[in-house]
N, C-alpha and C positions, 0 to 999 in steps of 0.2 A: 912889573910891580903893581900893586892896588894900593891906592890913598885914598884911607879914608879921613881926612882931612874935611871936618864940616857936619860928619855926620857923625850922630849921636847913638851907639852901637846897640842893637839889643840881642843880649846872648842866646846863642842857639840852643835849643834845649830845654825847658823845663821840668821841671818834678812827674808834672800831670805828662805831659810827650819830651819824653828825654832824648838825644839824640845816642844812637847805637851803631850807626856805622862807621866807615873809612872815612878820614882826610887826610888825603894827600895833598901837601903843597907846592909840590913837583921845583921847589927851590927857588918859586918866589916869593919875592918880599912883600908882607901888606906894612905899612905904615899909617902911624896914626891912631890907633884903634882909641876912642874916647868913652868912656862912661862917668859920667858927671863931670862938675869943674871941680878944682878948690872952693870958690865960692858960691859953688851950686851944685853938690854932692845928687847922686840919684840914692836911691833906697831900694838899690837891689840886693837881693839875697843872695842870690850867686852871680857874681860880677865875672866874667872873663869874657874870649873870645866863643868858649863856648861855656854856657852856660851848666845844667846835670845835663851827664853821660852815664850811660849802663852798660856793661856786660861786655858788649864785642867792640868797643867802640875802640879804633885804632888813629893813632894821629903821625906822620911821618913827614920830613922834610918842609916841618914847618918854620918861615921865620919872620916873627912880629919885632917890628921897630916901631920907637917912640911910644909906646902904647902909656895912656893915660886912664888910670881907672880911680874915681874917688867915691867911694858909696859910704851910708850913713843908716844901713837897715837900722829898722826896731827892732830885729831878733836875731837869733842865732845866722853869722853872715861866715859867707864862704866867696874866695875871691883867688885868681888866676887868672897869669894872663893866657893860657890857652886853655887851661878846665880849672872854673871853680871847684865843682862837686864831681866826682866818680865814684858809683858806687855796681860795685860786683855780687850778683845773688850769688850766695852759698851753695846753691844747687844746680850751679853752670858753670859745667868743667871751659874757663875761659879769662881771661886779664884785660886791665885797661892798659893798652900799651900805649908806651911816644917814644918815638927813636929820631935820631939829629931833628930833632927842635930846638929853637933860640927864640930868647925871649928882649928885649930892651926898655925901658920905660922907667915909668914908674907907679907904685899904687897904695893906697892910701885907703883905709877903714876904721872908722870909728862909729862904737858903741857905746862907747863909756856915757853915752844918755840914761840906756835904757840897762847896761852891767850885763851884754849876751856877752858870747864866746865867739870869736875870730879864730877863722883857719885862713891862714894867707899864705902865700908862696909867690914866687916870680912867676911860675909854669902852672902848676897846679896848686889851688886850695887844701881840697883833702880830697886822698881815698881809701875806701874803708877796709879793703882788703885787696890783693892778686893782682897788681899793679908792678908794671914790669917798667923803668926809666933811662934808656941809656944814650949816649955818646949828646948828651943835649946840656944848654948852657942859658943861666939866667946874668943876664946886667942892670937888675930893676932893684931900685930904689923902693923900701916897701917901711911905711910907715902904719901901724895899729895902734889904737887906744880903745882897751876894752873894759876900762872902770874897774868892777870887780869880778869881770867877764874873767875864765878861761881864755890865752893868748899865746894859740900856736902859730908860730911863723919861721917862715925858710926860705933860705934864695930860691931855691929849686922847690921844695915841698912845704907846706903845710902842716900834714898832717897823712902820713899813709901806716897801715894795719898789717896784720899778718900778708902771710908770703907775699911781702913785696921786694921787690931788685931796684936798688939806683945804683950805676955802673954808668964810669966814664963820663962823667959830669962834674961843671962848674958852677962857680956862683962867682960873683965879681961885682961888690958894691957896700952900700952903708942897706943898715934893719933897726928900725925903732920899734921900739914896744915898751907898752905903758898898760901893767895889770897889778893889780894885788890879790888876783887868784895864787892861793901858792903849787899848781900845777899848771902855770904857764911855762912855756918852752918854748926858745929860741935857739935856734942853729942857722950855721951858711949854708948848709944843703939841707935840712931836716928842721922840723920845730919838735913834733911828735910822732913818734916812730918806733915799731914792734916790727921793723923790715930790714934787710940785711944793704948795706954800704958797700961797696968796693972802684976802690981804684977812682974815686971823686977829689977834688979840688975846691979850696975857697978861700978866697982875698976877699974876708967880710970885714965891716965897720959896723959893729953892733952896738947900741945905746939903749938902756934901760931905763925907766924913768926911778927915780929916788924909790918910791911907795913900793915898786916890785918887789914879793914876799919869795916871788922861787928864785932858786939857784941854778935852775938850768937853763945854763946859757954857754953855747960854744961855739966854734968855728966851722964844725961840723954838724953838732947833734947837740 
């Protein structure tokens, strides 16, 4: 196992070099994963273990315990505990895939400062298309407040696009969300989703804040 116990995580990946290849976790455990405190949030924009992914980028036998992530960007934030951001060119016959990954923790974003839009999930933030999810399971506590931000959140997803697959997966926990955008969405496996569902589970505890203007809120999607 790896603890990262102490250290203060910075995700792999960026917009400008996004990370594109394999991780395999060959079935150990990291623990600990941190990005900011409660009382001392960081201001990343894509918060997770890894941060933007593109195109080939495959993640398998991965499993994160305890993972801690609290960010408080000024703009449009994306957060996951293994991919904030995945995003697939249109013109690359190819998907972001994760098979048996597990996620534990908990993660926490607010913008309701500044009124952006929150993509959060246990596992992944958002992805914008051709994202394939299966036999993986999130146990994370995810708390959003995006003012009059957009407020996609999922145990498992965020936010994923056309031809995407989640299959044989969990979620297992409480989701807060606090937006008076009326095209927020909250699910146990999904927040926002144009991607097909099958054969998933969720034991969620979903809370919304009074002001919330949309209706979509479920156990699922």
């Amino acid at each position: 196992p790896v603890d990262l116990a102490g250290v203060e995580w910075v995700p792999v990946g960026t917009k400008d070099k996004p990370f594109s290849g394999n991780f395999d976790g060959n079935g150990y455990e990291i623990s600990n994963l941190t990005i900011g405190s409660e009382s001392s949030p960081s201001e990343d924009v894509y918060a997770g273990l890894f941060g933007y992914v593109t195109d080939t980028a495959k993640f398998s036998d991965v499993t994160l315990k305890n993972v801690s992530i609290y960010t408080n960007p000024q703009e449009v934030a994306y957060a996951g505990g293994i991919v904030a951001y995945a995003k697939v060119n249109s013109k690359v016959s190819t998907a972001t895939v994760l098979q048996n990954c597990h996620v534990g923790g908990n993660i926490s974003v607010d913008t309701s400062a500044v009124n952006k839009t929150v993509m959060a999930g246990g596992i992944i933030g958002f992805g914008n298309q051709c994202m394939t999810v299966a036999n993986c399971g999130s146990t994370v506590d995810i708390t959003v407040k995006a003012g009059s931000g957009i407020a996609n959140v999922g145990g498992v997803i965020g936010f994923t696009g056309i031809k995407s697959a989640i299959m044989n997966s969990y979620y297992i926990g409480k989701i807060y969300a606090a937006s008076t955008h009326a095209n927020t969405a909250v699910g146990g496996i999904l927040g926002g989703s144009t991607g097909m569902l099958y054969n998933n589970y969720a034991s969620a505890e979903i809370t919304t804040a009074e002001e919330n203007k949309s209706k979509k809120t479920g156990t699922l999607e």
